[in-house]
Steps between C-alpha positions, in 0.01 A plus 500: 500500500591829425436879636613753311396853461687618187311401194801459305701303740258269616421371106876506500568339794209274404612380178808402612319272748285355208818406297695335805416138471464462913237720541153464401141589605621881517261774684567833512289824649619846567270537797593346875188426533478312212780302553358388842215387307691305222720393786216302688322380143835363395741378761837654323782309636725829352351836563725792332394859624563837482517682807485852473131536283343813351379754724096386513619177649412457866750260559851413296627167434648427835152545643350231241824282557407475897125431392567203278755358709247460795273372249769239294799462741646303241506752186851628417525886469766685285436883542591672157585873592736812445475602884754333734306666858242217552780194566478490863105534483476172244669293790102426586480283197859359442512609111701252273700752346468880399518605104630878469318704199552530218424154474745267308436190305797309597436580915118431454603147371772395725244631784231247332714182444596518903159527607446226299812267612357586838175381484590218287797377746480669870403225769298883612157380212177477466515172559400350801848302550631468801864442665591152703771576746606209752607546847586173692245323498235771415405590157388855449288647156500839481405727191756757386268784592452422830873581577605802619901477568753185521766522798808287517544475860838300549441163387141530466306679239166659611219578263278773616111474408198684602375184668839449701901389460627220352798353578619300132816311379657696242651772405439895368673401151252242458210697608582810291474254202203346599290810547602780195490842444214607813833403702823668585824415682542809703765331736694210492212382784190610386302486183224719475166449331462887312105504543495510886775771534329793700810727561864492533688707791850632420736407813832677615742220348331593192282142455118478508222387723190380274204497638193261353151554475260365778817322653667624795875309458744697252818388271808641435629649153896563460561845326698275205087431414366814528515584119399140413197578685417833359547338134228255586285659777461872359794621217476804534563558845 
């Protein structure tokens, strides 16, 4: 789906959609309000907006972009936009990526074809697959939403879920394999699931606190990650 103000751009930006072999079933409004609408007719799994609209729009994109997401958690948003001032405000909806204006062919498709790998390959899917972990003699399946961080504690490795901690036998490496692109390796002991991240606190020896949504234990981030995480989390931080 598409929300675009500009006339011009948007068939532009549309047409280009049309001829990339990924995409199909393409949808595209100038009005928020519209694209709420299409957005709940037509489950998008990619939704590309503008942010900052014309002038007799109540709301921009970033307002729409919060709106679907509460509606389809699962839709992937790319904001397409020439203003830089709304990163720390898209946090709310954890966009994919960010395409500057004037849009460009080549950076529209290598935008599309990861989307695509990702939804085609991250463990983080639709699909209702979840993970088997063993622990002695307990077996544990857990989906890869459900996680919020994975700790290395020692010898043991701790997987951290809304529904409690999980004490597994193996390693970050392997886990960091296992679940895709939704996670990062912020520290050589945790791995981080991106959706859950609520805020991250800059300490004095220059690493990072990260605090998680609706979950009260934090992780750690060395300051050797800090741009890794900006690249995925928000780029233009």
């Amino acid at each position: 789906m598409l929300l675009e103000d500009e006339a011009y751009t948007r068939k532009f930006f549309k047409q280009l959609l049309i001829n990339n072999p990924l995409t199909t079933n393409i949808y595209d409004t100038s009005n928020c309000k519209e694209a709420i609408k299409l957005a709940k007719e037509h489950k998008p799994e990619i939704a590309m907006l503008d942010i900052e609209l014309g002038s007799t729009e109540a709301m921009n994109g970033l307002d729409a972009a919060k709106i679907i997401s509460n509606l389809l958690p699962d839709t992937i948003f790319v904001f397409v936009t020439g203003y830089t001032k709304y990163a720390v405000d898209s946090f709310a909806v954890h966009p994919f990526d960010y395409i500057i204006k004037p849009v460009n062919k080549d950076r529209i498709t290598e935008v599309i074809a990861k989307i695509v790998s990702r939804l085609n390959n991250s463990a983080i899917s639709r699909k209702d697959n979840k993970l088997t972990f063993k622990n002695k003699d307990e077996t544990y399946f857990i989906h890869p939403r459900d996680i919020i961080f994975i700790e290395r504690q020692s010898r043991d490795t701790l997987v951290h879920t809304k529904y409690g901690v999980y004490p597994v036998n193996d390693n970050l490496t392997n886990f960091e394999e296992m679940l895709g692109n939704n996670f990062l390796r912020v520290h050589q002991s945790f791995l981080i699931n991106l959706s859950k991240v609520k805020m991250i606190k800059n300490l004095a020896n220059r690493s990072f606190d990260i605090e998680f949504l609706g979950y009260n234990k934090k992780a750690s981030m060395s300051r050797y990650k800090f741009e890794e995480f900006k690249e995925k989390f928000a780029p233009l931080l």
